[in-house]
C-alpha positions in Angstrom: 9.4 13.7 -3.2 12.9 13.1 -3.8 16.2 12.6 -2.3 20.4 12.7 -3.1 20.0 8.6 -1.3 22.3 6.4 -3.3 20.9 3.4 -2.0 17.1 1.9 -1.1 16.5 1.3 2.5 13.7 -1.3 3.4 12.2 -1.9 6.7 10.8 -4.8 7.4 7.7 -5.3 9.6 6.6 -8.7 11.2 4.9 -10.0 14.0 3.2 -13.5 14.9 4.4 -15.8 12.5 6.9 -13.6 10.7 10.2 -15.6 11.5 8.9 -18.4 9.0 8.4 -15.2 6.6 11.8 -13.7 7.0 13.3 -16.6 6.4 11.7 -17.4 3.2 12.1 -13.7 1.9 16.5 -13.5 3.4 16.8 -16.9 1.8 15.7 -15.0 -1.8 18.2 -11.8 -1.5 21.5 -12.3 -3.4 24.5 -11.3 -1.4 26.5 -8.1 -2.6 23.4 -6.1 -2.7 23.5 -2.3 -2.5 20.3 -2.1 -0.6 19.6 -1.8 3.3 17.1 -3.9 5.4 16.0 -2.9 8.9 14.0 -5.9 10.3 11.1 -4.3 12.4 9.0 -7.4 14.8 7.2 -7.6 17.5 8.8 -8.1 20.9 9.0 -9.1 24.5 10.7 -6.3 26.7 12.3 -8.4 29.0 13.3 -11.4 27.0 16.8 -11.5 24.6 15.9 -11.8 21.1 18.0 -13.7 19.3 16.3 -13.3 15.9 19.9 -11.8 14.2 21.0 -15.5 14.8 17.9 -17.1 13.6 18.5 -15.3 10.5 22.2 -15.6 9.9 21.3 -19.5 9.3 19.9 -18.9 6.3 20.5 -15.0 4.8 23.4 -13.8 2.7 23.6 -10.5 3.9 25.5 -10.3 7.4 23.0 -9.7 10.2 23.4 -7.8 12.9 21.6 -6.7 16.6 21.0 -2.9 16.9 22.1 -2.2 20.3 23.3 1.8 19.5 23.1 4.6 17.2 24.7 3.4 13.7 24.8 4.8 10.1 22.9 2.8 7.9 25.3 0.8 5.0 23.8 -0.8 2.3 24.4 -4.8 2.1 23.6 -5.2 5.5 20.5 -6.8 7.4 19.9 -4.5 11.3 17.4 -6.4 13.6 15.6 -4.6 16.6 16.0 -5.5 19.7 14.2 -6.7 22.9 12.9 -3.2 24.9 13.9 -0.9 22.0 12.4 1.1 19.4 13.8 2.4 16.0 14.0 5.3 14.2 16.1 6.9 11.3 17.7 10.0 11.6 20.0 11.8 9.0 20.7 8.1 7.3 21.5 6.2 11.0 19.3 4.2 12.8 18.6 5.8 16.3 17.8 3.4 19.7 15.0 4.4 22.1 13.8 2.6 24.9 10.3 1.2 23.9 7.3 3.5 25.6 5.2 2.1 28.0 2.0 1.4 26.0 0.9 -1.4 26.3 -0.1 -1.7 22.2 3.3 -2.1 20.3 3.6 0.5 17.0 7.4 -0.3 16.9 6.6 -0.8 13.1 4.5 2.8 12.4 6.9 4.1 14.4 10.1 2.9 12.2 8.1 3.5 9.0 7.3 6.9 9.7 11.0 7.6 9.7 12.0 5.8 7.4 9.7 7.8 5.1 10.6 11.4 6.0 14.9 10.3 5.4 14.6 8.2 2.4 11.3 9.6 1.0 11.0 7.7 -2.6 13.9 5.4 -2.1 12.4 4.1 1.2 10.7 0.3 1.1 7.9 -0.6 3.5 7.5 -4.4 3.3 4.6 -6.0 5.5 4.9 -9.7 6.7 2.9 -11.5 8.7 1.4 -10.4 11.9 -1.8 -9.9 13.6 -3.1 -6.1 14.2 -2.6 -3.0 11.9 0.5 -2.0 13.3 2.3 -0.6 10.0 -0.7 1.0 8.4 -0.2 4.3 9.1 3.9 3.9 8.9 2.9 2.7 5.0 0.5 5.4 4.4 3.6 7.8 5.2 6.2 5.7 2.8 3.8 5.8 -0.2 2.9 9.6 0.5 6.4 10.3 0.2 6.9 7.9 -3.4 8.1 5.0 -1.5 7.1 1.3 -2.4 4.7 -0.9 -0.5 5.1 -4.9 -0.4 2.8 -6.9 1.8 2.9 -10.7 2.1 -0.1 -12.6 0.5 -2.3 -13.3 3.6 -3.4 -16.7 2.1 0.7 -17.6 2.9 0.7 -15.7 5.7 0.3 -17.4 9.6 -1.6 -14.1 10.9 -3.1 -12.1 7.8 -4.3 -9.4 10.3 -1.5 -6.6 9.2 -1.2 -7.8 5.7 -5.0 -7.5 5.4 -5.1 -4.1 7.0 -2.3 -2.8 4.4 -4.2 -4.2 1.5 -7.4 -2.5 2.7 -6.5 0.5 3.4 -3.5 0.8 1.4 -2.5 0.6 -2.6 0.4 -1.8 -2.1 2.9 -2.2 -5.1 2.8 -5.8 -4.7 1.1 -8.7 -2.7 3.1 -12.1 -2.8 4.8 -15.0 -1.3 8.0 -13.6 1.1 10.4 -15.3 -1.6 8.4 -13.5 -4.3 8.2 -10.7 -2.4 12.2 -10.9 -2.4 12.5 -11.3 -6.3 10.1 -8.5 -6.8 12.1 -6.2 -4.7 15.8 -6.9 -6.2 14.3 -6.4 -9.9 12.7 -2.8 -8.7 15.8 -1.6 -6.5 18.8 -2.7 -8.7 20.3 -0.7 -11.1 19.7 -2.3 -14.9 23.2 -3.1 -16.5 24.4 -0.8 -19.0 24.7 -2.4 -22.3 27.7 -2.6 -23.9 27.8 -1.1 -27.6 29.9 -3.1 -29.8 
């Protein structure tokens, strides 16, 4: 499947032990990069999350908080929020209150999305976490030409949705965060055009 995108958006799903993760992977993306990340984790409803500032320390990219409906622009890193759930729609990111079940699919949920809008230039990259939220969301990404990255579970704090990718999945490539990073800017970016002399 194809689409008239101009740039790769890549959401990012993490869960227990994924700050240590996004960190490692932000600190490896150049700025000036015509690529879009939507940072996808695991959540308490009731308590501010102030992971947009945890990763402004250390990421190039400027960060921001989701709090409404936005259009997604490329060179720019959106973080969920407490309470909330993503979705894409027509190339913006959509808020929704969180439902009330008590199992949190906040990352399928995204992924699904993100797969139907940006079909082969979407990104599904799995981080650490425990559970197999993201499976099915990364089923849906590949089935539409997408890429898969998962973090290697042996560098991983909870290899429980990493494992459950690679399982069940055909990721495109299982590494380090920072590798993970590398990997991801030499796939997405367009090769210079030599110059003929």
């Amino acid at each position: 499947m194809n689409t008239n995108k101009t740039h790769f958006t890549v959401g990012i799903g993490a869960s227990a032990g994924g700050l240590e993760s996004l960190v490692e992977f932000f600190q490896h993306i150049p700025a000036k990069l015509n690529i879009a990340f939507i940072v996808v984790t695991h959540l308490h409803r009731d308590h501010k999350s102030i992971l947009d500032k945890l990763l402004k320390t250390d990421a190039k990219l400027p960060v921001s908080r989701v709090e409404k409906d936005i259009k997604i622009e490329p060179g720019n890193i959106y973080v969920l929020i407490e309470n909330s759930q993503l979705q894409i729609e027509d190339s913006g990111l959509k808020v929704k209150t969180r439902d009330k079940k008590i199992l949190n699919f906040s990352i399928d949920i995204f992924f699904e999305s993100l797969a139907a809008d940006f079909a082969d230039k979407a990104v599904g990259i799995i981080l650490s976490g425990g559970g197999n939220d993201g499976l099915e969301g990364a089923q849906a990404i590949s089935k539409a030409g997408g890429l898969i990255l998962v973090q290697d579970p042996l560098s991983a704090k909870a290899d429980g949705m990493p494992n459950s990718i690679i399982g069940h999945d055909h990721p495109s490539a299982v590494l380090r965060p920072g590798e993970l990073a590398e990997k991801l800017v030499e796939w997405c970016q367009p090769a210079p055009i030599e110059k003929r002399p």
